[in-house]
C-alpha positions as CSV (number, residue, x, y, z in Angstrom):
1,X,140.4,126.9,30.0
2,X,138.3,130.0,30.9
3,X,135.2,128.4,29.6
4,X,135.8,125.6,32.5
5,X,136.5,127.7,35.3
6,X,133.5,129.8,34.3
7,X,131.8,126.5,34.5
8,X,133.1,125.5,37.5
9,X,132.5,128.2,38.9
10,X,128.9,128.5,37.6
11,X,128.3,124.8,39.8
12,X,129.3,126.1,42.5
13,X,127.2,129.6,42.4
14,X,124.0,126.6,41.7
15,X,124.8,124.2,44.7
16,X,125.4,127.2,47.2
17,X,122.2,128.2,45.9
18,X,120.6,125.1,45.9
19,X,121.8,124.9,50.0
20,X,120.1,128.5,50.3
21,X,117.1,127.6,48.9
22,X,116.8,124.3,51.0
23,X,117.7,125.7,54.0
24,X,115.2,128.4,54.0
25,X,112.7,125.7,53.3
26,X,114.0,123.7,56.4
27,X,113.4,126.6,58.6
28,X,110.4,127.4,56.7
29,X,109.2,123.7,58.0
30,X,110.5,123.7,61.2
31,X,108.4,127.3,62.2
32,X,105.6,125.7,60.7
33,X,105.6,122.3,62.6
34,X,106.1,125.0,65.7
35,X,102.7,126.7,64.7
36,X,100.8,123.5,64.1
37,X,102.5,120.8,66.4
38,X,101.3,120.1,70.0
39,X,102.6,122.9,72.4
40,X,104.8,122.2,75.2
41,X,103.4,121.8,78.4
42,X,105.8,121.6,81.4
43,X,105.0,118.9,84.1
44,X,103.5,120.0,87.3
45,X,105.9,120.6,90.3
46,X,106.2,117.4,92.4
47,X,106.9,116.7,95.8
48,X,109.1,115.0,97.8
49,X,107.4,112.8,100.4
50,X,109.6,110.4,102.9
51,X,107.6,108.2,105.0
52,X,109.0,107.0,108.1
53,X,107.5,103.1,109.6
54,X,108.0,102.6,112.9
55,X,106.8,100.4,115.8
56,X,104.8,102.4,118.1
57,X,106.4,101.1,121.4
58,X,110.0,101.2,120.8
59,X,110.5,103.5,117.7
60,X,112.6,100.7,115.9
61,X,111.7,100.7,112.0
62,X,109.9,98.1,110.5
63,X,111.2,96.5,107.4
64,X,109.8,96.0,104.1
65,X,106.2,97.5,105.1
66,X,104.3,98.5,102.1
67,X,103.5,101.9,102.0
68,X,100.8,102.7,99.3
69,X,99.7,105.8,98.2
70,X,96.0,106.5,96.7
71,X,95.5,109.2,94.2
72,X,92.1,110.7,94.8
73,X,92.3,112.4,91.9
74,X,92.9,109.3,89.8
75,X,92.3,105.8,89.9
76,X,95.4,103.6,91.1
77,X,97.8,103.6,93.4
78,X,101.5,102.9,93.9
79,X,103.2,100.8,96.7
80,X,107.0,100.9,98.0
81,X,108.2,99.0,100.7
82,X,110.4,100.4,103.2
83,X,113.9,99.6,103.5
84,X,116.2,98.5,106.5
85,X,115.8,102.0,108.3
86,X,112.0,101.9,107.8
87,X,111.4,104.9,105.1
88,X,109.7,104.9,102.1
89,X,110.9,107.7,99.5
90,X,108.3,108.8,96.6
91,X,109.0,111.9,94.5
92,X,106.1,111.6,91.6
93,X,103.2,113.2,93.7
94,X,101.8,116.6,92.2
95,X,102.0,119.7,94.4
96,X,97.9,120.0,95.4
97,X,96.8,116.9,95.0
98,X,95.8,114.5,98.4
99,X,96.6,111.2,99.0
100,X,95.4,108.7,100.9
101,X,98.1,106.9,102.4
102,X,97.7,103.1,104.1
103,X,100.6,101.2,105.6
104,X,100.6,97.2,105.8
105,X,102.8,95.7,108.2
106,X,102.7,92.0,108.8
107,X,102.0,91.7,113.0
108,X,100.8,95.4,112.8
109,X,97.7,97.1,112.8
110,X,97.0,98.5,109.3
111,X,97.2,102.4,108.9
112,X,95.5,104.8,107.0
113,X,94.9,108.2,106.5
114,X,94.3,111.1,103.7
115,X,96.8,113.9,103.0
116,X,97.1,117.3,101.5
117,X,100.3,117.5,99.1
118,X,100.8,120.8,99.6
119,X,104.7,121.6,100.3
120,X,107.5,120.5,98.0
121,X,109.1,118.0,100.3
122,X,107.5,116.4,103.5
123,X,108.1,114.0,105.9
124,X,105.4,111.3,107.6
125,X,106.2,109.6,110.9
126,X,103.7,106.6,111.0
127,X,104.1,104.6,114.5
128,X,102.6,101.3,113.9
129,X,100.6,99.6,116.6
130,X,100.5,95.6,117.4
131,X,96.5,94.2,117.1
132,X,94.5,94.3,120.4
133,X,92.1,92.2,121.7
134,X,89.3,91.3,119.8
135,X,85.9,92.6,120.9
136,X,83.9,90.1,123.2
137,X,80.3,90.6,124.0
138,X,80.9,87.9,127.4
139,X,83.8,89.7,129.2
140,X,82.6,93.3,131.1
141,X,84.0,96.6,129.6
142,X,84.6,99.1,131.9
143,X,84.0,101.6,128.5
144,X,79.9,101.1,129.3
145,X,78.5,103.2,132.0
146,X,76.0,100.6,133.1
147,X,78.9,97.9,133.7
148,X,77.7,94.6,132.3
149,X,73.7,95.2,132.7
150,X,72.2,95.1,128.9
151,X,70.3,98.0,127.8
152,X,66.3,97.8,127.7
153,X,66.6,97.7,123.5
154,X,69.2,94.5,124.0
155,X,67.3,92.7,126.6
156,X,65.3,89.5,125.4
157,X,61.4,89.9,125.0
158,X,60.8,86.3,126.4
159,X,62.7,87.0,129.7
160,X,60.6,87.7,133.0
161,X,59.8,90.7,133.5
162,X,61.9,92.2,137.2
163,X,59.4,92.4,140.0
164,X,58.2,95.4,140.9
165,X,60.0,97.6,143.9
């Protein structure tokens, strides 16, 4: 009876053992894998940006615009479209970087314009204007200072020249 307890006992002495030994290999290992393994980098801080779309002459939002943003930094972009009280939220851009942000509305002028992310949260207020009137060269504009007289670069060479005063 003695000569199985003592060998009983001499198992169990081995498989405590046997769990030292491999659990000072496991840690072993796992400092290791620490030393040769890729290092932990932490993400860069982000920002919060909310972009408000609204019409210009009333200050109602506009629905379902699509607010893009360009990274400078790298190529692609990324669009939302604002919801029912015309905002856009993003939350992805790094702290630093600038954007270049462009809002398409349908019956709107389309925006754009390039940003400095430089606080953690920020908020845009983009008033969107209707088209205006296209350009014509036959109606007068009272923008030119010599009213609706062409220039001496614009007038035709075959015209007659004006008599003299």
């Amino acid at each position: 009876m003695k000569f199985m307890v003592r060998s009983y006992l001499s198992r169990i002495t081995v498989c405590i053992a046997g769990l030292a030994l491999a659990a000072g290999l496991f840690a072993a290992e796992a400092q290791e894998s620490t030393r040769r393994g890729r290092k932990y980098k932490p993400p860069p801080p982000t920002s919060k940006i909310e972009v408000s779309v609204l019409r210009d002459t009333d200050g109602k939002p506009i629905e379902n615009a699509a607010v893009i943003f360009h990274t400078v930094k790298e190529k692609g972009n990324m669009e939302l479209k604002s919801n029912e009280d015309g905002k856009a939220l993003i939350d992805v851009l790094e702290i630093g970087e600038t954007v270049r942000l462009q809002i398409i509305a349908k019956g709107f002028k389309t925006y754009g314009n390039d940003y400095k992310v430089d606080k953690d949260q920020m908020a845009i207020e983009i008033r969107m204007k209707r088209p205006g009137e296209q350009y014509s060269i036959y109606k007068p504009h009272p923008e030119n200072v010599d009213g609706d007289k062409p220039s001496e670069e614009t007038k035709p060479s075959d015209a007659p020249n004006p008599p003299p005063q």
